[in-house]
C-alpha positions in Angstrom: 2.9 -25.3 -2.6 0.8 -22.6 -0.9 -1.5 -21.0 -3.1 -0.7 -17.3 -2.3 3.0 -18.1 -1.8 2.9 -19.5 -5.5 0.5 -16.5 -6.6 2.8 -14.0 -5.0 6.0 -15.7 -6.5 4.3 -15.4 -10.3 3.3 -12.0 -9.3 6.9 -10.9 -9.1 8.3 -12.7 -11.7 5.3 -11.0 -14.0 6.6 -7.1 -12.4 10.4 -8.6 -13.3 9.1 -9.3 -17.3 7.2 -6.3 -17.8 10.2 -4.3 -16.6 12.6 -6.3 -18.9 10.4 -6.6 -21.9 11.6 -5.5 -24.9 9.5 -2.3 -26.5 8.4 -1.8 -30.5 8.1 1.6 -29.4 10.7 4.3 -28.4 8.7 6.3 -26.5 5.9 4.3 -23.2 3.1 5.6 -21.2 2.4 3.1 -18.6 -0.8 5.2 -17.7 -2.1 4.9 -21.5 -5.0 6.9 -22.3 -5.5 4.1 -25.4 -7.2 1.5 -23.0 -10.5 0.2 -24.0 -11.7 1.5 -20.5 -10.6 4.2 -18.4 -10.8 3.4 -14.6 -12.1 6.3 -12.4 -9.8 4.9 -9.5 -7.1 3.6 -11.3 -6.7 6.4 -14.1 -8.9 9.7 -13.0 -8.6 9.9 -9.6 -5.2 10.3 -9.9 -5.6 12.9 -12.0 -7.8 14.8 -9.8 -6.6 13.9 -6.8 -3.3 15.6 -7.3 -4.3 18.9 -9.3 -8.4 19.5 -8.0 -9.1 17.8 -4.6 -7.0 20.6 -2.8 -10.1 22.6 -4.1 -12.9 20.7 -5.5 -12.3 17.7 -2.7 -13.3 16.5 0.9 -11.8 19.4 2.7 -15.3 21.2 3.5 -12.7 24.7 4.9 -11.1 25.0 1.8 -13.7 23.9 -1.4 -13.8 26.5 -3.8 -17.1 26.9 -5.5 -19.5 24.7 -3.7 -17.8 22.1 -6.1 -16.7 18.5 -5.2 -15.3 16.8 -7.9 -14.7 13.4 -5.7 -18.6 12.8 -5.7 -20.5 12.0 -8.8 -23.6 13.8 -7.4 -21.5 16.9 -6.6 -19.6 17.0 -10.0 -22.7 15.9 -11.7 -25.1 19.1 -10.3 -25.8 22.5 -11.6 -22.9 25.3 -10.5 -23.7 27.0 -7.9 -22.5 30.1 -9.7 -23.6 29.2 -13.2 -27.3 27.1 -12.9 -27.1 26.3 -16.4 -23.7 24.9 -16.3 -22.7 21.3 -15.4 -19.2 20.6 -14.0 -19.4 17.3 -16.1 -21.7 16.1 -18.3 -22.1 12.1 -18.5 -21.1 10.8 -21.9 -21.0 15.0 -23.5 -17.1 16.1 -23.0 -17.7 19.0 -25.2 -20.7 19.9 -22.2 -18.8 19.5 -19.5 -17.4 22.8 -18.1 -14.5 20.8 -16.2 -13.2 20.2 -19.9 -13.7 23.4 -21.1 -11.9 25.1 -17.9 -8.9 22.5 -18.7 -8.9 23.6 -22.3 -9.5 27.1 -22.2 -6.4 29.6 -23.1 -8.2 32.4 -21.0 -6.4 32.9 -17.9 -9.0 33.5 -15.6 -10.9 30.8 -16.5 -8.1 28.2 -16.6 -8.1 25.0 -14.2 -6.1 24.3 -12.3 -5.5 28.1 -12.1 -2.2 29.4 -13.5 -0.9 30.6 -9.8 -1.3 27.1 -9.1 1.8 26.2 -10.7 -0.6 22.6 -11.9 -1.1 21.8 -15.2 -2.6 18.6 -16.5 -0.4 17.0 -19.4 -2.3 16.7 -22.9 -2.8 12.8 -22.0 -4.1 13.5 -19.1 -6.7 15.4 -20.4 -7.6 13.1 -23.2 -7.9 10.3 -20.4 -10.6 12.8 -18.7 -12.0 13.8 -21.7 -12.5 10.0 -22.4 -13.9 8.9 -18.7 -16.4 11.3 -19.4 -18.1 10.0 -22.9 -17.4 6.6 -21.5 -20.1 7.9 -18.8 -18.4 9.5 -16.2 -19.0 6.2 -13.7 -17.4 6.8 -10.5 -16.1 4.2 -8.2 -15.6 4.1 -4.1 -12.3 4.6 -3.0 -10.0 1.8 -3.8 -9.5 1.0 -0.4 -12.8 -0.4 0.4 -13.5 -1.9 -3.2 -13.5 -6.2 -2.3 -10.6 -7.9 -4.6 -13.3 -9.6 -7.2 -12.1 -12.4 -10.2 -11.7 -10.9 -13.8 -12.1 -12.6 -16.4 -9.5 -13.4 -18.2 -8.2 -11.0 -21.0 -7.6 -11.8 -24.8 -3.6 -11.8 -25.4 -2.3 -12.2 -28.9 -0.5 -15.4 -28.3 -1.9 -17.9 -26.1 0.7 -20.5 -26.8 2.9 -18.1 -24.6 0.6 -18.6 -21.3 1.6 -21.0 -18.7 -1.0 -19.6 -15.9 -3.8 -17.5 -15.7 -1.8 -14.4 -14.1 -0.1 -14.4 -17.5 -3.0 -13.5 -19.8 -2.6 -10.4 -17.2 1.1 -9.8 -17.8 0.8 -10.0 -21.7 -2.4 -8.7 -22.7 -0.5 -5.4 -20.6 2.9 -6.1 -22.7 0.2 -5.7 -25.7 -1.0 -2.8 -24.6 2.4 -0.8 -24.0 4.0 -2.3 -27.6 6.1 -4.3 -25.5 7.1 -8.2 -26.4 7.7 -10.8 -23.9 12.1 -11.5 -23.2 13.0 -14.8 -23.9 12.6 -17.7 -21.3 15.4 -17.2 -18.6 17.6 -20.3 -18.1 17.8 -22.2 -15.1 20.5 -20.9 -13.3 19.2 -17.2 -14.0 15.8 -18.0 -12.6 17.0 -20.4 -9.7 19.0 -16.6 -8.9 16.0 -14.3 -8.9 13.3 -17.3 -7.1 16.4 -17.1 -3.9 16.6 -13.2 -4.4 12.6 -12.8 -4.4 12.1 -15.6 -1.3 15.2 -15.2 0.6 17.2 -12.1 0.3 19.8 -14.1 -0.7 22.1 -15.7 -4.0 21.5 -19.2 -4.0 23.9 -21.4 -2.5 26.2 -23.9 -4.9 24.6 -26.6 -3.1 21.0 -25.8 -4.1 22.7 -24.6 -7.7 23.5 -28.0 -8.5 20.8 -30.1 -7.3 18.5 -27.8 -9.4 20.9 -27.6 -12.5 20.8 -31.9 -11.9 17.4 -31.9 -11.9 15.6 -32.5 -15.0 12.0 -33.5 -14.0 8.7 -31.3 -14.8 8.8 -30.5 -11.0 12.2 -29.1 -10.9 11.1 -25.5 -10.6 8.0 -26.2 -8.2 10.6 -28.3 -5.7 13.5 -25.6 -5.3 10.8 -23.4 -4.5 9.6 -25.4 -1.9 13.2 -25.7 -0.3 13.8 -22.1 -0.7 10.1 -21.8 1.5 11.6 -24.2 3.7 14.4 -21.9 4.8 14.5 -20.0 7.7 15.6 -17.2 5.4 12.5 -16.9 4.0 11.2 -15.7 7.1 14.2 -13.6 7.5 12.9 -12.0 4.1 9.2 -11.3 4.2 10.3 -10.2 8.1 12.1 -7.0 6.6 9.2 -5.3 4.9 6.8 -6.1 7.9 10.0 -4.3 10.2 9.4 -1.4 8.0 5.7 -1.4 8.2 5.1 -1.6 12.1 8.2 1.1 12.3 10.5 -1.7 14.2 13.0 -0.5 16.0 16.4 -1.8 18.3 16.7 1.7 20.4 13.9 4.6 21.4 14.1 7.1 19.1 14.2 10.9 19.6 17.0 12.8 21.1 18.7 9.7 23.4 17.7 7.0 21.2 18.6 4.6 23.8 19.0 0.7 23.4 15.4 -1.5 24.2 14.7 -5.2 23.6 12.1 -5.1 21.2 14.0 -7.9 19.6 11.1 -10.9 20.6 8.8 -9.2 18.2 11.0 -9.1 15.6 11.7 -12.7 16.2 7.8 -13.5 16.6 6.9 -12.2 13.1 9.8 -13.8 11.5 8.6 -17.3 12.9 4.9 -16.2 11.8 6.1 -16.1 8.6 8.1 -19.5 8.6 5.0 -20.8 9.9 2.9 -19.9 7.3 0.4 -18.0 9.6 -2.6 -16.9 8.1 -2.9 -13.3 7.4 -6.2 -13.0 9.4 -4.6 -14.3 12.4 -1.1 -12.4 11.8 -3.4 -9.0 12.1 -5.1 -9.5 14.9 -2.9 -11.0 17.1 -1.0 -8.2 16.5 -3.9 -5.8 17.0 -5.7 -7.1 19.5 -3.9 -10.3 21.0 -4.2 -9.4 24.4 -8.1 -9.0 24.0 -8.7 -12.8 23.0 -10.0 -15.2 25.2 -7.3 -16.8 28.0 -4.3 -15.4 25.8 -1.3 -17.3 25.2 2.6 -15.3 25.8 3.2 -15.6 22.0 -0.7 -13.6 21.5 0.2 -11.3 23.9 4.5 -10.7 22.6 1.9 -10.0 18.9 0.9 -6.6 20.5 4.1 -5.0 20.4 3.2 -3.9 17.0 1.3 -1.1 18.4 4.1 -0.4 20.9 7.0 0.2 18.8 6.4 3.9 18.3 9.3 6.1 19.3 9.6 6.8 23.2 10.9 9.8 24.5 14.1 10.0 27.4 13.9 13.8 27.5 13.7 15.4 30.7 10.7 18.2 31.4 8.8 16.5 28.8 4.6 16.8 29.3 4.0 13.3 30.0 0.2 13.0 28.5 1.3 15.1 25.6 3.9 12.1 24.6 0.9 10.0 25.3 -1.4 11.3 23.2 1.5 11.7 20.4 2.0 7.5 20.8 -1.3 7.3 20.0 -1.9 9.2 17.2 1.3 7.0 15.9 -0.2 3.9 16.4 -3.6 5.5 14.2 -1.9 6.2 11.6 0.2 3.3 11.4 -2.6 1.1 11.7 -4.3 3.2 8.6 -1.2 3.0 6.4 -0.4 -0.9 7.4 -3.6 -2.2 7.2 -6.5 0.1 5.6 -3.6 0.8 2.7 -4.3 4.3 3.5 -2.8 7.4 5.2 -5.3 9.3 7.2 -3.3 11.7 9.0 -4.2 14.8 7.5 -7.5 14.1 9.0 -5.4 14.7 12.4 -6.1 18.6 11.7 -9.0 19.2 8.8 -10.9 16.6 6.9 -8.6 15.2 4.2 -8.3 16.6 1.1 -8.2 14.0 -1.0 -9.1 10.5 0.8 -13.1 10.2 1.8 -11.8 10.4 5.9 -13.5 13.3 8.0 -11.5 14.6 11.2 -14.5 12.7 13.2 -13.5 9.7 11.8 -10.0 10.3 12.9 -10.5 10.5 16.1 -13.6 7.8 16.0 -10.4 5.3 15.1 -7.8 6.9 17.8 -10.4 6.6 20.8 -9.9 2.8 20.1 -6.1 3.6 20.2 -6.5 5.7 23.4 -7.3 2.7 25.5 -3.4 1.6 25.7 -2.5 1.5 29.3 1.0 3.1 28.7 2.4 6.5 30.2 3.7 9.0 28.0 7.0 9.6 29.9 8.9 7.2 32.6 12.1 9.1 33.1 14.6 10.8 31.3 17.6 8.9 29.6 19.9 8.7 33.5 17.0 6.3 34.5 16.1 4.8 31.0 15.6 0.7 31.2 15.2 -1.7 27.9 11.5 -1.6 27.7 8.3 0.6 29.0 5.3 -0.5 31.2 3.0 -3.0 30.5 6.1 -4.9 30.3 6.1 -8.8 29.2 8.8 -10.9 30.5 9.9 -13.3 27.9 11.6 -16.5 29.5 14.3 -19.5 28.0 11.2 -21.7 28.7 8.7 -19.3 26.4 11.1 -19.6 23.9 10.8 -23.6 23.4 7.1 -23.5 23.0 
Protein backbone atom coordinates (compact mmCIF):
# COMPACT_ATOMS: atom_id res chain seq x y z
CA UNK A 1 0.00 0.00 0.00
CA UNK A 2 1.17 3.55 -0.66
CA UNK A 3 3.07 4.97 2.06
CA UNK A 4 1.17 8.36 2.39
CA UNK A 5 -2.11 6.76 1.58
CA UNK A 6 -1.41 4.35 4.68
CA UNK A 7 0.16 7.41 6.74
CA UNK A 8 -2.95 9.53 5.93
CA UNK A 9 -5.38 6.54 6.68
CA UNK A 10 -3.57 6.13 10.51
CA UNK A 11 -3.68 9.77 10.64
CA UNK A 12 -7.47 9.84 10.71
CA UNK A 13 -8.12 6.95 12.58
CA UNK A 14 -5.52 8.66 15.32
CA UNK A 15 -8.00 12.26 15.08
CA UNK A 16 -11.16 9.59 15.29
CA UNK A 17 -9.44 8.04 18.86
CA UNK A 18 -8.44 11.14 20.37
CA UNK A 19 -11.94 12.49 19.87
CA UNK A 20 -13.55 9.20 21.25
CA UNK A 21 -11.18 8.64 24.13
CA UNK A 22 -12.44 8.32 27.20
CA UNK A 23 -11.24 11.28 29.86
CA UNK A 24 -10.05 10.85 33.78
CA UNK A 25 -10.79 14.33 33.86
CA UNK A 26 -14.06 16.37 33.75
CA UNK A 27 -12.87 19.30 32.66
CA UNK A 28 -9.84 19.39 29.00
CA UNK A 29 -7.69 22.02 27.56
CA UNK A 30 -6.43 20.75 24.28
CA UNK A 31 -4.02 23.92 24.25
CA UNK A 32 -2.45 22.76 27.74
CA UNK A 33 -0.20 25.21 29.29
CA UNK A 34 1.31 21.82 31.33
CA UNK A 35 3.45 20.71 28.30
CA UNK A 36 7.10 20.13 28.84
CA UNK A 37 7.63 22.78 25.98
CA UNK A 38 5.66 25.54 24.83
CA UNK A 39 5.85 26.14 21.00
CA UNK A 40 6.06 29.81 19.96
CA UNK A 41 4.15 28.75 16.65
CA UNK A 42 1.98 26.27 17.89
CA UNK A 43 1.01 27.81 21.36
CA UNK A 44 2.07 31.77 21.53
CA UNK A 45 1.60 32.92 18.32
CA UNK A 46 -1.77 32.18 18.60
CA UNK A 47 -2.06 34.03 21.46
CA UNK A 48 -0.53 37.06 20.07
CA UNK A 49 -1.71 36.84 16.90
CA UNK A 50 -5.25 37.33 17.85
CA UNK A 51 -5.08 39.93 20.78
CA UNK A 52 -1.40 42.03 19.84
CA UNK A 53 -0.57 41.79 16.17
CA UNK A 54 -3.42 44.25 15.28
CA UNK A 55 -0.96 46.57 17.28
CA UNK A 56 2.36 45.27 18.01
CA UNK A 57 2.42 43.26 14.41
CA UNK A 58 3.48 43.53 10.66
CA UNK A 59 1.17 46.29 9.79
CA UNK A 60 3.91 49.20 9.76
CA UNK A 61 0.32 52.09 9.52
CA UNK A 62 -1.02 50.87 12.42
CA UNK A 63 1.89 49.66 15.16
CA UNK A 64 1.48 51.24 18.27
CA UNK A 65 4.67 52.04 20.19
CA UNK A 66 7.42 51.33 17.78
CA UNK A 67 6.71 47.74 19.23
CA UNK A 68 6.59 44.46 17.16
CA UNK A 69 5.87 41.62 19.13
CA UNK A 70 6.13 39.07 15.92
CA UNK A 71 10.02 39.69 15.90
CA UNK A 72 12.29 38.54 18.62
CA UNK A 73 14.68 41.51 17.91
CA UNK A 74 11.76 43.97 18.09
CA UNK A 75 10.14 42.41 21.33
CA UNK A 76 13.46 41.79 22.64
CA UNK A 77 14.82 45.76 22.40
CA UNK A 78 14.56 48.64 24.74
CA UNK A 79 10.99 50.69 24.51
CA UNK A 80 11.06 53.33 22.65
CA UNK A 81 9.13 55.16 25.35
CA UNK A 82 10.72 53.55 28.35
CA UNK A 83 14.75 52.85 27.51
CA UNK A 84 15.09 50.97 30.61
CA UNK A 85 12.19 48.69 29.96
CA UNK A 86 12.21 45.48 27.86
CA UNK A 87 8.92 44.27 26.21
CA UNK A 88 10.23 40.65 27.13
CA UNK A 89 12.88 39.58 28.90
CA UNK A 90 14.40 36.00 27.83
CA UNK A 91 14.08 33.49 30.58
CA UNK A 92 12.88 36.76 33.53
CA UNK A 93 8.81 36.76 33.27
CA UNK A 94 8.71 38.87 36.27
CA UNK A 95 11.14 41.51 33.86
CA UNK A 96 9.30 41.39 31.05
CA UNK A 97 6.85 44.46 30.79
CA UNK A 98 4.56 42.43 28.26
CA UNK A 99 3.70 40.33 31.49
CA UNK A 100 3.40 42.94 33.70
CA UNK A 101 0.98 44.97 31.11
CA UNK A 102 -1.07 41.54 30.96
CA UNK A 103 -1.20 41.42 34.80
CA UNK A 104 -1.60 44.77 35.85
CA UNK A 105 -5.26 45.85 37.41
CA UNK A 106 -4.45 49.57 36.30
CA UNK A 107 -6.48 50.47 33.50
CA UNK A 108 -4.29 52.45 31.58
CA UNK A 109 -1.68 50.26 31.65
CA UNK A 110 -3.66 47.08 30.75
CA UNK A 111 -2.91 45.00 27.56
CA UNK A 112 -4.76 44.37 25.43
CA UNK A 113 -6.39 47.66 26.39
CA UNK A 114 -9.85 47.51 28.09
CA UNK A 115 -11.64 49.36 24.89
CA UNK A 116 -10.37 46.56 23.13
CA UNK A 117 -12.93 44.34 24.24
CA UNK A 118 -9.56 41.39 24.35
CA UNK A 119 -8.66 39.74 27.26
CA UNK A 120 -6.14 36.86 27.41
CA UNK A 121 -7.66 33.92 29.62
CA UNK A 122 -5.52 33.06 32.86
CA UNK A 123 -3.95 29.94 30.84
CA UNK A 124 -3.13 31.91 28.32
CA UNK A 125 -1.15 33.96 30.29
CA UNK A 126 0.61 31.25 32.16
CA UNK A 127 1.50 29.66 28.60
CA UNK A 128 3.27 33.25 27.95
CA UNK A 129 4.52 33.66 31.13
CA UNK A 130 6.13 30.11 30.61
CA UNK A 131 7.53 30.63 26.78
CA UNK A 132 9.24 33.36 28.26
CA UNK A 133 11.47 31.54 31.18
CA UNK A 134 11.70 28.73 28.81
CA UNK A 135 13.76 31.54 26.70
CA UNK A 136 11.50 33.37 24.72
CA UNK A 137 12.84 31.32 21.29
CA UNK A 138 10.90 32.37 18.45
CA UNK A 139 10.23 30.36 15.36
CA UNK A 140 9.53 31.42 11.41
CA UNK A 141 6.16 31.30 10.49
CA UNK A 142 4.79 27.84 10.23
CA UNK A 143 4.32 28.02 6.72
CA UNK A 144 7.85 28.05 5.65
CA UNK A 145 9.19 25.66 8.64
CA UNK A 146 10.33 22.13 6.43
CA UNK A 147 8.16 19.00 7.94
CA UNK A 148 11.39 17.39 9.97
CA UNK A 149 11.24 13.60 11.85
CA UNK A 150 10.68 13.65 15.68
CA UNK A 151 11.68 11.49 17.64
CA UNK A 152 9.58 9.44 18.96
CA UNK A 153 7.80 10.33 22.34
CA UNK A 154 7.71 8.26 25.70
CA UNK A 155 3.96 6.92 26.14
CA UNK A 156 3.04 5.04 29.32
CA UNK A 157 2.15 1.83 27.60
CA UNK A 158 4.05 0.65 24.82
CA UNK A 159 2.35 -2.72 24.56
CA UNK A 160 -0.51 -0.40 23.16
CA UNK A 161 1.55 0.84 19.97
CA UNK A 162 1.16 -0.87 16.73
CA UNK A 163 3.00 2.12 14.58
CA UNK A 164 5.06 4.90 15.11
CA UNK A 165 2.20 7.59 14.52
CA UNK A 166 0.79 5.96 17.77
CA UNK A 167 3.46 6.89 20.27
CA UNK A 168 2.05 10.45 18.80
CA UNK A 169 -1.59 9.75 19.49
CA UNK A 170 -1.03 8.35 23.08
CA UNK A 171 1.72 10.19 24.58
CA UNK A 172 -1.14 13.29 23.54
CA UNK A 173 -4.08 11.03 25.25
CA UNK A 174 -1.44 11.22 28.25
CA UNK A 175 -1.11 14.55 28.21
CA UNK A 176 -5.03 15.50 28.22
CA UNK A 177 -5.90 12.53 31.08
CA UNK A 178 -7.46 10.85 28.34
CA UNK A 179 -7.25 6.77 27.93
CA UNK A 180 -7.21 4.96 24.71
CA UNK A 181 -11.28 3.33 23.69
CA UNK A 182 -11.21 -0.15 23.31
CA UNK A 183 -10.17 -1.79 19.88
CA UNK A 184 -13.17 -1.32 17.45
CA UNK A 185 -14.42 -4.66 15.90
CA UNK A 186 -14.30 -5.48 12.44
CA UNK A 187 -17.33 -4.50 11.02
CA UNK A 188 -17.09 -0.94 12.95
CA UNK A 189 -13.71 -0.27 11.48
CA UNK A 190 -14.33 -1.85 7.90
CA UNK A 191 -17.39 1.22 8.28
CA UNK A 192 -15.18 4.17 9.11
CA UNK A 193 -11.92 2.83 6.61
CA UNK A 194 -15.07 3.15 3.50
CA UNK A 195 -16.34 6.47 5.23
CA UNK A 196 -12.65 7.91 5.42
CA UNK A 197 -11.63 6.57 1.62
CA UNK A 198 -14.79 6.62 -0.14
CA UNK A 199 -17.52 8.68 1.13
CA UNK A 200 -19.40 5.84 1.32
CA UNK A 201 -20.97 2.71 3.90
CA UNK A 202 -19.37 -0.33 2.77
CA UNK A 203 -21.13 -2.43 0.55
CA UNK A 204 -22.52 -6.22 1.91
CA UNK A 205 -20.31 -7.56 -0.53
CA UNK A 206 -17.05 -6.18 0.76
CA UNK A 207 -18.82 -6.67 4.51
CA UNK A 208 -18.55 -10.29 4.08
CA UNK A 209 -15.41 -10.94 2.39
CA UNK A 210 -13.74 -8.90 5.18
CA UNK A 211 -15.88 -10.39 8.15
CA UNK A 212 -14.64 -14.07 6.15
CA UNK A 213 -11.31 -13.11 6.29
CA UNK A 214 -9.25 -14.08 9.06
CA UNK A 215 -5.62 -13.70 7.94
CA UNK A 216 -3.01 -10.99 9.49
CA UNK A 217 -3.61 -9.06 6.10
CA UNK A 218 -7.19 -8.75 6.39
CA UNK A 219 -7.23 -5.01 7.27
CA UNK A 220 -4.25 -4.10 4.90
CA UNK A 221 -6.30 -5.90 1.80
CA UNK A 222 -9.80 -4.19 2.15
CA UNK A 223 -7.91 -1.17 2.19
CA UNK A 224 -6.37 -1.81 -0.91
CA UNK A 225 -9.86 -2.65 -2.56
CA UNK A 226 -11.44 0.35 -1.01
CA UNK A 227 -8.14 2.36 -2.95
CA UNK A 228 -9.01 0.44 -5.82
CA UNK A 229 -12.39 2.09 -6.21
CA UNK A 230 -13.20 4.76 -8.34
CA UNK A 231 -14.97 6.23 -5.33
CA UNK A 232 -11.98 6.87 -3.83
CA UNK A 233 -11.28 9.36 -6.25
CA UNK A 234 -14.73 10.57 -6.12
CA UNK A 235 -13.74 11.25 -2.32
CA UNK A 236 -10.35 12.97 -2.08
CA UNK A 237 -12.00 14.92 -5.45
CA UNK A 238 -14.48 16.77 -3.08
CA UNK A 239 -12.10 18.67 -0.77
CA UNK A 240 -9.82 19.55 -3.80
CA UNK A 241 -13.48 20.96 -5.52
CA UNK A 242 -13.64 23.04 -2.48
CA UNK A 243 -10.08 24.20 -2.55
CA UNK A 244 -9.75 25.42 -6.30
CA UNK A 245 -13.48 27.06 -5.71
CA UNK A 246 -15.04 24.40 -8.51
CA UNK A 247 -17.90 25.38 -9.86
CA UNK A 248 -20.93 23.91 -12.63
CA UNK A 249 -22.29 27.69 -13.43
CA UNK A 250 -20.53 31.46 -13.42
CA UNK A 251 -21.23 32.91 -10.42
CA UNK A 252 -22.46 36.46 -9.73
CA UNK A 253 -25.78 37.85 -10.62
CA UNK A 254 -26.71 35.33 -13.80
CA UNK A 255 -24.82 32.44 -12.55
CA UNK A 256 -25.17 30.81 -15.80
CA UNK A 257 -24.46 27.10 -16.68
CA UNK A 258 -20.44 26.41 -18.05
CA UNK A 259 -18.61 23.03 -18.70
CA UNK A 260 -16.00 23.12 -16.33
CA UNK A 261 -16.93 19.54 -15.69
CA UNK A 262 -13.44 17.94 -17.52
CA UNK A 263 -11.49 19.41 -14.61
CA UNK A 264 -13.52 18.06 -12.23
CA UNK A 265 -13.16 14.79 -14.00
CA UNK A 266 -9.21 15.30 -14.53
CA UNK A 267 -8.48 15.64 -10.74
CA UNK A 268 -10.78 12.88 -9.85
CA UNK A 269 -8.70 10.44 -12.24
CA UNK A 270 -5.38 12.17 -10.73
CA UNK A 271 -6.33 10.89 -7.68
CA UNK A 272 -7.27 7.30 -8.89
CA UNK A 273 -4.01 7.39 -10.44
CA UNK A 274 -2.13 8.03 -7.54
CA UNK A 275 -0.38 11.18 -9.06
CA UNK A 276 2.26 12.57 -7.20
CA UNK A 277 1.56 15.72 -5.41
CA UNK A 278 4.45 17.57 -7.10
CA UNK A 279 3.09 16.84 -10.37
CA UNK A 280 -0.69 17.34 -9.35
CA UNK A 281 0.53 21.25 -8.46
CA UNK A 282 2.09 22.09 -11.19
CA UNK A 283 0.24 20.80 -13.82
CA UNK A 284 -2.35 22.58 -12.49
CA UNK A 285 -0.25 25.76 -12.09
CA UNK A 286 1.64 25.89 -14.80
CA UNK A 287 0.73 23.01 -17.29
CA UNK A 288 0.52 24.99 -20.21
CA UNK A 289 4.26 26.32 -19.61
CA UNK A 290 5.95 22.72 -19.80
CA UNK A 291 7.72 21.61 -22.63
CA UNK A 292 5.38 20.30 -25.88
CA UNK A 293 2.22 20.02 -23.42
CA UNK A 294 0.00 17.22 -23.58
CA UNK A 295 -4.33 18.15 -23.60
CA UNK A 296 -4.65 16.46 -20.18
CA UNK A 297 -1.44 19.24 -18.93
CA UNK A 298 -3.05 21.82 -20.48
CA UNK A 299 -7.26 20.74 -19.14
CA UNK A 300 -4.68 20.90 -15.41
CA UNK A 301 -4.79 24.74 -15.74
CA UNK A 302 -8.34 25.26 -15.28
CA UNK A 303 -7.62 25.47 -11.63
CA UNK A 304 -6.65 28.93 -11.99
CA UNK A 305 -9.73 29.62 -14.28
CA UNK A 306 -12.48 28.63 -12.17
CA UNK A 307 -12.95 31.99 -10.44
CA UNK A 308 -16.36 33.45 -10.80
CA UNK A 309 -17.10 35.27 -14.26
CA UNK A 310 -19.28 37.96 -14.61
CA UNK A 311 -22.59 38.20 -17.33
CA UNK A 312 -23.51 41.71 -16.17
CA UNK A 313 -23.97 44.15 -18.71
CA UNK A 314 -21.97 47.76 -18.38
CA UNK A 315 -19.48 46.02 -16.41
CA UNK A 316 -15.57 47.60 -16.69
CA UNK A 317 -14.05 44.87 -18.49
CA UNK A 318 -10.26 45.24 -16.96
CA UNK A 319 -11.71 45.85 -13.59
CA UNK A 320 -13.24 42.14 -13.73
CA UNK A 321 -9.81 41.32 -14.93
CA UNK A 322 -7.88 42.47 -12.48
CA UNK A 323 -10.57 41.15 -9.81
CA UNK A 324 -9.91 37.29 -11.58
CA UNK A 325 -6.65 37.83 -10.74
CA UNK A 326 -6.43 38.80 -7.53
CA UNK A 327 -8.75 35.47 -7.03
CA UNK A 328 -6.44 33.28 -8.44
CA UNK A 329 -3.60 35.05 -5.76
CA UNK A 330 -5.16 34.36 -3.15
CA UNK A 331 -6.34 31.10 -3.98
CA UNK A 332 -3.06 30.00 -4.86
CA UNK A 333 -1.90 31.39 -1.16
CA UNK A 334 -4.65 29.57 0.73
CA UNK A 335 -4.31 26.16 -1.49
CA UNK A 336 -0.92 25.84 -1.58
CA UNK A 337 1.28 28.28 0.70
CA UNK A 338 -1.48 27.16 3.62
CA UNK A 339 -1.80 30.81 4.03
CA UNK A 340 -4.30 33.65 3.33
CA UNK A 341 -2.55 36.77 2.16
CA UNK A 342 -5.29 38.91 1.12
CA UNK A 343 -5.18 41.45 3.60
CA UNK A 344 -1.85 42.26 2.06
CA UNK A 345 -4.30 43.25 -1.03
CA UNK A 346 -4.65 46.82 0.88
CA UNK A 347 -1.87 47.28 3.87
CA UNK A 348 0.77 44.89 4.95
CA UNK A 349 -0.83 42.05 6.90
CA UNK A 350 -1.28 42.26 10.37
CA UNK A 351 -0.54 39.27 11.50
CA UNK A 352 1.23 36.91 8.68
CA UNK A 353 5.07 38.15 7.73
CA UNK A 354 3.41 39.23 3.92
CA UNK A 355 4.15 42.99 2.94
CA UNK A 356 1.67 44.63 0.23
CA UNK A 357 4.92 44.38 -2.19
CA UNK A 358 4.92 40.96 -1.82
CA UNK A 359 1.35 40.77 -2.83
CA UNK A 360 1.52 42.17 -5.78
CA UNK A 361 5.27 40.58 -6.43
CA UNK A 362 2.99 37.08 -6.53
CA UNK A 363 -0.12 38.64 -8.57
CA UNK A 364 2.19 40.09 -11.43
CA UNK A 365 2.84 36.29 -11.98
CA UNK A 366 -1.00 35.91 -12.02
CA UNK A 367 -1.38 38.94 -14.29
CA UNK A 368 0.00 37.16 -17.26
CA UNK A 369 -3.37 35.07 -17.89
CA UNK A 370 -4.44 35.82 -21.35
CA UNK A 371 -8.20 36.14 -20.36
CA UNK A 372 -10.58 39.23 -20.75
CA UNK A 373 -12.43 40.45 -17.96
CA UNK A 374 -15.84 40.60 -19.66
CA UNK A 375 -17.19 38.77 -23.07
CA UNK A 376 -20.83 39.75 -22.96
CA UNK A 377 -23.55 40.00 -20.80
CA UNK A 378 -25.80 36.87 -19.91
CA UNK A 379 -28.23 37.23 -23.69
CA UNK A 380 -24.78 36.20 -25.35
CA UNK A 381 -23.36 34.06 -22.51
CA UNK A 382 -21.67 30.49 -24.04
CA UNK A 383 -20.44 27.45 -21.62
CA UNK A 384 -16.87 28.50 -21.31
CA UNK A 385 -14.55 31.81 -21.68
CA UNK A 386 -11.50 32.43 -24.05
CA UNK A 387 -8.58 30.61 -24.13
CA UNK A 388 -10.98 27.88 -24.69
CA UNK A 389 -9.79 24.02 -24.84
CA UNK A 390 -11.81 21.77 -26.81
CA UNK A 391 -12.03 18.45 -25.14
CA UNK A 392 -12.92 15.54 -27.80
CA UNK A 393 -14.52 11.66 -27.39
CA UNK A 394 -10.96 10.73 -28.71
CA UNK A 395 -9.14 12.94 -25.66
CA UNK A 396 -11.21 11.17 -23.49
CA UNK A 397 -9.67 7.48 -24.25
CA UNK A 398 -6.22 8.50 -23.69
Amino acid sequence: MNLIIRTWISTLLGISLIYGCSSDKGNVNLVNASADQISYNFHVRPILSDNCFACHGPDENKREAGLRLDMAESAFAALKENPGAHAIVPGKPADSEVVKRLETTDEPEMMPPPESNLKLTAEEVAIIKKWIKQGAEYQPHWAFVPPVKSDLPKVSDADWVQHDIDHFILARLDQLGLKPNPVADKMHLLKRLSIDLTGLPPGLELMQAYREDESPEATEKIIDRLLESPAFGERMAVLWMDISRYSDSYGYQDDNIRTQWPYRDWVIHAFNENMPYDQFITWQLAGDLLPDPSKEQILATAFNRNHKYTEEGGVIPEEYRVEYNVDKTNTFSKAILGMTVECAQCHDHKYDPISQENYFQMYAFFNNTPEKGYEGDVSISKPAKHPIMWVEHDDLDG
